[in-house]
C-alpha positions in Angstrom: 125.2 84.4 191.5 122.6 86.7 191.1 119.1 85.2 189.2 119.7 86.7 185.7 123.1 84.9 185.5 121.0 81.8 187.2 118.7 82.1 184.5 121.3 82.7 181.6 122.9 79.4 182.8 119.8 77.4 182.8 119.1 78.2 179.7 121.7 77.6 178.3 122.3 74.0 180.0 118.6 73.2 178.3 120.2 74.6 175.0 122.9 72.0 175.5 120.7 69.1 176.8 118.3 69.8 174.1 121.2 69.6 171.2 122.5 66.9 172.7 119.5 64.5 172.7 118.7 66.1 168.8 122.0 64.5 168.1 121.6 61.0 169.6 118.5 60.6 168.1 119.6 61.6 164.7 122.5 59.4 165.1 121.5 56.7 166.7 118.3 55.2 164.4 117.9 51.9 163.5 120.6 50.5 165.8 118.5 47.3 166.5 119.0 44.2 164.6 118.1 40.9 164.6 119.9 37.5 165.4 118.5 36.1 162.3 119.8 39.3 160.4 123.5 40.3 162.5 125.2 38.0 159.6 124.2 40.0 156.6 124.6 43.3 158.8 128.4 42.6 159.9 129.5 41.5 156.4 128.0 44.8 155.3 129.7 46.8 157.7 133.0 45.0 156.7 132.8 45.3 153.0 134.6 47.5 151.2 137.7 47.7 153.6 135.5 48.3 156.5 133.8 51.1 155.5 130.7 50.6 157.2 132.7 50.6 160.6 133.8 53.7 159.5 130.7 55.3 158.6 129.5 54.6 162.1 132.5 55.5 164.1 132.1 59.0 162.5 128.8 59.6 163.5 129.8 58.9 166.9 132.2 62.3 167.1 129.9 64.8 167.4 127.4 62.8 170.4 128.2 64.5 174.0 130.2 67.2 171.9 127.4 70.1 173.1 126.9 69.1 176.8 128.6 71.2 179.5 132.8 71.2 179.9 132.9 74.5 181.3 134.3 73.4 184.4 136.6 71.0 183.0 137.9 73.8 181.0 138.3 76.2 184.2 142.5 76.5 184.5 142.7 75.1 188.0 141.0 71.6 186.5 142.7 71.2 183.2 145.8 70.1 185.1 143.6 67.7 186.9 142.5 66.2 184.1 144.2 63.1 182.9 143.4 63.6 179.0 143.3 66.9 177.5 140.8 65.4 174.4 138.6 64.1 177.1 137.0 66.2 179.3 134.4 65.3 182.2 131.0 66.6 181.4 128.3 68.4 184.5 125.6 67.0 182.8 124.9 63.6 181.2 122.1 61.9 179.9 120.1 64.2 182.3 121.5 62.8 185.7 124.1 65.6 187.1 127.3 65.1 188.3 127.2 61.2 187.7 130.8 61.0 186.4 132.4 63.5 187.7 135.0 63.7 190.7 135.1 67.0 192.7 138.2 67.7 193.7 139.6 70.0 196.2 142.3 73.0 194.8 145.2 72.3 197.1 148.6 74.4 197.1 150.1 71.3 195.5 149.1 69.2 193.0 148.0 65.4 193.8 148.0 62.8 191.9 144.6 60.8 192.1 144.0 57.6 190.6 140.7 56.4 190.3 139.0 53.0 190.0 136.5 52.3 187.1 
């Protein structure tokens, strides 16, 4: 890899990082409440048929959507991969690799099951 393609990526892994945290910050305000208060705040999530649930499971969708898939998306890793909506990330809350397997290309495929 020569440095301006070194540089190109870094960038655009701080792009990603920086999107990333923009989003969960946006998304997640005002997530503490009180014991005195968590009453009130779950009947007012479950009013209306739920709808506050709702509200809050959509704002979820887009956190983690920007950070880096690309090797998940290579062709020799999407049949590795168990879900195809679920992809392993390089780069998580700004500790690489932390949840990701590396696994080596073999003639055949393996199946590998892994602990959680």
């Amino acid at each position: 890899m020569d440095s301006h393609t070194h540089i190109c990526l870094l960038k655009s892994i701080l792009i990603c990082l920086e999107i990333s945290l923009f989003v969960l910050l946006f998304r997640c305000q005002n997530t503490s409440i009180s014991l005195s208060q968590f009453d009130n705040y779950y009947c007012d999530l479950e009013a209306n048929s739920e709808l506050g649930f709702s509200e809050q499971f959509a704002n979820l969708q887009d956190v983690g959507r920007y950070e880096m898939i690309s090797v998940a998306r290579l062709p020799e890793s999407r049949e590795k991969n168990r879900y195809t909506n679920i992809l392993p990330c390089k780069f998580k809350y700004y500790t690489t690799n932390h949840s990701r397997v590396i696994l080596k290309t073999t003639s055949t495929m393996e199946v590998v099951k892994q602990k959680h």
